[in-house]
NUZALUM-692771 format. One record per residue: x, y, z of N, C-alpha, C in turn; chain; residue number from 1. Coordinates in Angstrom, 3 decimals. Layout:
REM residues N
PT        nX        nY        nZ       caX       caY       caZ        cX        cY        cZ  chaine  num
PT         X         Y         Z         X         Y         Z         X         Y         Z       A  NUM
...
REM end
This chain:
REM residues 117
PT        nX        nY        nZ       caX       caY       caZ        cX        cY        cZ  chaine  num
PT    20.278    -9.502    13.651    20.715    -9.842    14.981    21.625    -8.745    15.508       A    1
PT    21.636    -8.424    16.485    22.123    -7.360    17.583    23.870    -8.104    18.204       A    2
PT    24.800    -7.475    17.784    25.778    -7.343    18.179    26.339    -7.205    19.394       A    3
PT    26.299    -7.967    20.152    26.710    -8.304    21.745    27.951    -7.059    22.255       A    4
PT    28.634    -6.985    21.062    30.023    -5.704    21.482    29.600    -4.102    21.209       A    5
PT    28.178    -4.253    21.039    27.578    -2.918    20.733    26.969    -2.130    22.261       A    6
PT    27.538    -1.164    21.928    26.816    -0.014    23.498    25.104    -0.607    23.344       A    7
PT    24.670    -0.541    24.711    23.242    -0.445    24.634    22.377     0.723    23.608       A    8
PT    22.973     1.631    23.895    22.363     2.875    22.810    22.060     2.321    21.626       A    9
PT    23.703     1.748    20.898    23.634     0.900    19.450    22.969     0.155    19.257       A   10
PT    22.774    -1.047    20.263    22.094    -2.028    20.187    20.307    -1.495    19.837       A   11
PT    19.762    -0.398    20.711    18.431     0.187    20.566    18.747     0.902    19.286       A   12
PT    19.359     1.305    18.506    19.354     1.969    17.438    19.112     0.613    16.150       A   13
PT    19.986    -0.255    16.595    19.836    -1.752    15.397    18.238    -1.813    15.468       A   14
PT    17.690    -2.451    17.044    15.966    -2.147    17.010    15.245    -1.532    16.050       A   15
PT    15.601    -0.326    16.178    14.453     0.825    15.915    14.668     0.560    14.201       A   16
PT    15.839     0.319    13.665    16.380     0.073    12.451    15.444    -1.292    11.912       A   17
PT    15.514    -2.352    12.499    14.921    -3.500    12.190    13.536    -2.983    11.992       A   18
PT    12.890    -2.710    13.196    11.738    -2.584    13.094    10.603    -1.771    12.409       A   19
PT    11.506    -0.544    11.750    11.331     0.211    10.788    11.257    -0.705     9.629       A   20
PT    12.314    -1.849     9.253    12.520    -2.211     7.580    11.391    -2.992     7.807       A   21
PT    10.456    -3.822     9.009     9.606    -4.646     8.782     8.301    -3.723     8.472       A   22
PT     7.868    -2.811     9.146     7.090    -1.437     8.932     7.013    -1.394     7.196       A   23
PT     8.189    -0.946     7.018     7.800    -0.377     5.431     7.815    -1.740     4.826       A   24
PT     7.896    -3.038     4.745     7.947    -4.552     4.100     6.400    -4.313     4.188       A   25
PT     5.700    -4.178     5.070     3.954    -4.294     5.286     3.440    -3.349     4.304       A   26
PT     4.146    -1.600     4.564     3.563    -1.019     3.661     3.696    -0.872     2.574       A   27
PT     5.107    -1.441     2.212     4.557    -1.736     0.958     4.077    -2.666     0.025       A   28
PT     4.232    -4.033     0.503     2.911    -5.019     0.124     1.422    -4.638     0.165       A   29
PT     1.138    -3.615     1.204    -0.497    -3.263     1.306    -0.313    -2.164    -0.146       A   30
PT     0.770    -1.353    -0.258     0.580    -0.263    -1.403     0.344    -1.172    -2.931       A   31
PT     0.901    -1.830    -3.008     1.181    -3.006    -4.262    -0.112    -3.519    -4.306       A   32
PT    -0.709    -4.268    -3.357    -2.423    -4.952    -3.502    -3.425    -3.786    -3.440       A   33
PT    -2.943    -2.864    -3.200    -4.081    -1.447    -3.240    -3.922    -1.198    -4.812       A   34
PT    -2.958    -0.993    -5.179    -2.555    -0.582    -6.652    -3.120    -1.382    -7.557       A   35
PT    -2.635    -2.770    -7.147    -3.433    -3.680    -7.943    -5.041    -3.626    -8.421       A   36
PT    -5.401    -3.226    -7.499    -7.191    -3.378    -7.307    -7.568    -2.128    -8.018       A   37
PT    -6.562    -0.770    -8.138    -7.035     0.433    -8.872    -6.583    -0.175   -10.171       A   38
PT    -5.384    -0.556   -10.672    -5.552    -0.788   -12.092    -6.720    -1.800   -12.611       A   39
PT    -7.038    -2.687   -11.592    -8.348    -4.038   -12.192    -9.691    -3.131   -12.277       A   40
PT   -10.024    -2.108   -11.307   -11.123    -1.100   -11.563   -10.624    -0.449   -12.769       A   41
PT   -10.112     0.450   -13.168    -9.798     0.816   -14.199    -9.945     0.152   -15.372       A   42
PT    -8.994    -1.284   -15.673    -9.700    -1.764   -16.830   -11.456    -1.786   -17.166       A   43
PT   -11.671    -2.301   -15.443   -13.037    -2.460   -15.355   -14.049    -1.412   -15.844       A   44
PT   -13.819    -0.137   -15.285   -14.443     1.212   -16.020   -14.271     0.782   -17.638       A   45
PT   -13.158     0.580   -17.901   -12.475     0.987   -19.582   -13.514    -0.115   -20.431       A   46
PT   -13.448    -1.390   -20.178   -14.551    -2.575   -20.623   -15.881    -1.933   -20.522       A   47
PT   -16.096    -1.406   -19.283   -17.854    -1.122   -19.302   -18.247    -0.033   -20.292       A   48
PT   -17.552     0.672   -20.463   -17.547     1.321   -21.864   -17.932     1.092   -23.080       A   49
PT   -17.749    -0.426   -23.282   -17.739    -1.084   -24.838   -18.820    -2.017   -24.525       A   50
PT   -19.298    -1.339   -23.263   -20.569    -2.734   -23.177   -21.984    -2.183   -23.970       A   51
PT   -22.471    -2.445   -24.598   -23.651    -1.852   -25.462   -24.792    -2.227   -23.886       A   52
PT   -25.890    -1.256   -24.182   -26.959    -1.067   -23.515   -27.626    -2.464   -23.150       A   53
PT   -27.781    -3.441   -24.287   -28.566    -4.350   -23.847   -28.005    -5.978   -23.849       A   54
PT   -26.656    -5.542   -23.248   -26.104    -6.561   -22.563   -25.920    -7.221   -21.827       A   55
PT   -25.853    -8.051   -20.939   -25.772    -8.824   -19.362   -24.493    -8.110   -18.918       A   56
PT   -24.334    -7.789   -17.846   -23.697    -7.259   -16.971   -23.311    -8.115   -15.745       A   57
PT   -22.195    -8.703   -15.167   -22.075    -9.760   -14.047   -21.000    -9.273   -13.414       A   58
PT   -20.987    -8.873   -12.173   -20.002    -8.537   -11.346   -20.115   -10.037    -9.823       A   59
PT   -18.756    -9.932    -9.467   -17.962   -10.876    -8.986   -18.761   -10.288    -7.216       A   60
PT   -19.223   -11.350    -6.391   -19.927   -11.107    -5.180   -19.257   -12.119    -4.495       A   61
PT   -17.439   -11.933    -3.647   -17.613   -13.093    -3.018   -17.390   -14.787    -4.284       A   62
PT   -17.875   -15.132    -4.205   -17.449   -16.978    -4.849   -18.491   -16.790    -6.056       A   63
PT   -19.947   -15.778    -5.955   -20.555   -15.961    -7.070   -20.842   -14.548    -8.054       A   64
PT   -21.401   -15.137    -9.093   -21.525   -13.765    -9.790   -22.636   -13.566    -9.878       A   65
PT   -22.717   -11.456    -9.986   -24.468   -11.615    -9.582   -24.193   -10.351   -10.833       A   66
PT   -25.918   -10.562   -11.493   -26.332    -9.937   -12.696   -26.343    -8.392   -12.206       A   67
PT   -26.241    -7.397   -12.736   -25.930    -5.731   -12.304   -27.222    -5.382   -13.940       A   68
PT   -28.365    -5.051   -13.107   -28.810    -4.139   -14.405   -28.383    -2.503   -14.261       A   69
PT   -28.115    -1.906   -13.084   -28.220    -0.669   -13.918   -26.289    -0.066   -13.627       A   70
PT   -25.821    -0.073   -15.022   -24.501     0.167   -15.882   -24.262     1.431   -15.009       A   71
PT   -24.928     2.113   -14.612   -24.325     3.519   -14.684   -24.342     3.325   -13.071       A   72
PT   -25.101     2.617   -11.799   -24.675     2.832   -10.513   -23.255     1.888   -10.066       A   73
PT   -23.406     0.830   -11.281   -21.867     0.063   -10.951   -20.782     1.188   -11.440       A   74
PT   -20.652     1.815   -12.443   -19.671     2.833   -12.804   -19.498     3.347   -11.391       A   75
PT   -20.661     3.901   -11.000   -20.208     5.229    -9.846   -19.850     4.521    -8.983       A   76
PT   -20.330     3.342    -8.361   -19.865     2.669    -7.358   -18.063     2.388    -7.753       A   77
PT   -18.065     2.203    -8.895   -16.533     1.634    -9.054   -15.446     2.794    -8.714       A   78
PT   -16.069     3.861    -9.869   -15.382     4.851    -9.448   -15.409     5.681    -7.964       A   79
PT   -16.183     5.285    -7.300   -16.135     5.576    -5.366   -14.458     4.622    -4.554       A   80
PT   -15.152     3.107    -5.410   -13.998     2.195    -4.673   -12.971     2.891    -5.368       A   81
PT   -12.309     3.522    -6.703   -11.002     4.044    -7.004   -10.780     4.703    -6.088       A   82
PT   -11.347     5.715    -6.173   -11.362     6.864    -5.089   -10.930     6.488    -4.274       A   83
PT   -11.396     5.874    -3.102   -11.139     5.439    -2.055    -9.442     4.735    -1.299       A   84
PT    -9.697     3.818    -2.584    -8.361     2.755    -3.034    -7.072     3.974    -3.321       A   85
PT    -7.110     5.479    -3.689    -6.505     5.852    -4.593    -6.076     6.708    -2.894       A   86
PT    -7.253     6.833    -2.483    -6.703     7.833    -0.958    -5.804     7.130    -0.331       A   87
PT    -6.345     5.565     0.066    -5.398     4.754     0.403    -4.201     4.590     0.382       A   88
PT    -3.922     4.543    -1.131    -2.473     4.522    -1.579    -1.455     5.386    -1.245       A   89
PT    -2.410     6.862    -1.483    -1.483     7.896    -1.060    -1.043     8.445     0.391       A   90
PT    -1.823     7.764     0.864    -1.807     7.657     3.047    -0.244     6.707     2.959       A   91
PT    -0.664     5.663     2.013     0.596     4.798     2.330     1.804     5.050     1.872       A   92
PT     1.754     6.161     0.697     2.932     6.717     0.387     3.627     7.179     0.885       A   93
PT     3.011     8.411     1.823     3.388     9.356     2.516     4.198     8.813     4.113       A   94
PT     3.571     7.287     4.067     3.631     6.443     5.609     5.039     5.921     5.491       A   95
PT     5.550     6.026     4.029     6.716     5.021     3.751     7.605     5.964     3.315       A   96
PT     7.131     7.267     2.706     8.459     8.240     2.864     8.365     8.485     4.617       A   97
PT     7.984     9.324     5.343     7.695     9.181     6.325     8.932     8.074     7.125       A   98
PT     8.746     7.105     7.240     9.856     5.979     7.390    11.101     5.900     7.094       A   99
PT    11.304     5.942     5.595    12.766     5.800     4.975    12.967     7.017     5.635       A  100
PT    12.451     8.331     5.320    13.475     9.256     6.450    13.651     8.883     7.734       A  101
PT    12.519     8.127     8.549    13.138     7.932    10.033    14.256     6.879     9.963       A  102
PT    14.261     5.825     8.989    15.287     5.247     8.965    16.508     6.012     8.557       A  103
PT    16.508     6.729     7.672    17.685     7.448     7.140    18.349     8.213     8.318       A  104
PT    17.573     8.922     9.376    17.980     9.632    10.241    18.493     8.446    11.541       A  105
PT    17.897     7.670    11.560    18.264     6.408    12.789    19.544     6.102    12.738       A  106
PT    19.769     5.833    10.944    21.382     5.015    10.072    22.485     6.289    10.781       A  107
PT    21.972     7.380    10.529    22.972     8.701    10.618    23.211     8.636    12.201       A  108
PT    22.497     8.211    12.805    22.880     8.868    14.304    23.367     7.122    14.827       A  109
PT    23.461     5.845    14.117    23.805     4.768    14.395    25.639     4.784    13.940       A  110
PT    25.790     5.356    12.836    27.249     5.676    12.267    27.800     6.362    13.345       A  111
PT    27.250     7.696    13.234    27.997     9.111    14.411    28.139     8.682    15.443       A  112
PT    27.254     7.624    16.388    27.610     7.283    17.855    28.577     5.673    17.619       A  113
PT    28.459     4.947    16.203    29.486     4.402    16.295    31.057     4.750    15.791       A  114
PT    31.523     5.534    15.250    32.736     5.760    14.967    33.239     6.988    16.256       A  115
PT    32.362     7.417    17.484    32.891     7.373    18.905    33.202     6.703    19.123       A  116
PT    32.936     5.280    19.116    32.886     4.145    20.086    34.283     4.064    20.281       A  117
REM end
């Protein structure tokens, strides 16, 4: 909440402050469920490994599971979604340093125009 005895300036600086910490709260819940999904591929690669040739194979479609005969286009497919998942992550890294510095610089110029006041 915004401080009624604050200059308008201050008051838009609390804003930009708030609305930044909700910014990085999003990104980094989306970085955390992205992460998640690269370590569950990963095991997933690591298991398909130990799967012998003439095994059943069942990957998750949605609510049902559907039979996968050929081992080696689910690999590549999996390893595409890492990939992908892994670009992701690092877009969001960069989105949330990115941030904490604009916040860091917002805090600095919220101090300096308040100890004018």
């Amino acid at each position: 909440m915004v401080d009624i005895n604050l200059s308008p300036y201050l008051q838009e600086k609390v804003k930009q402050a708030q609305n930044i910490q909700q910014q990085l709260e999003s990104i980094v819940a989306q970085k955390y469920q992205i992460d998640l999904k690269i370590k569950e591929i990963e095991k997933t690669l690591e298991e398909l490994t130990k799967v012998e040739e003439n095994q059943r194979i069942y990957r998750m479609s949605g609510s049902i599971l559907i039979e996968i005969k050929d081992k080696e286009k689910l690999k590549k497919d999996l390893e595409e979604e890492k990939e992908m998942l892994t670009i992701r992550s690092n877009t969001l890294e960069k989105q949330k340093k990115m941030l904490e510095d604009k916040y860091g610089e917002i805090e600095k110029e919220f101090e300096e125009a308040y100890n004018k006041q």
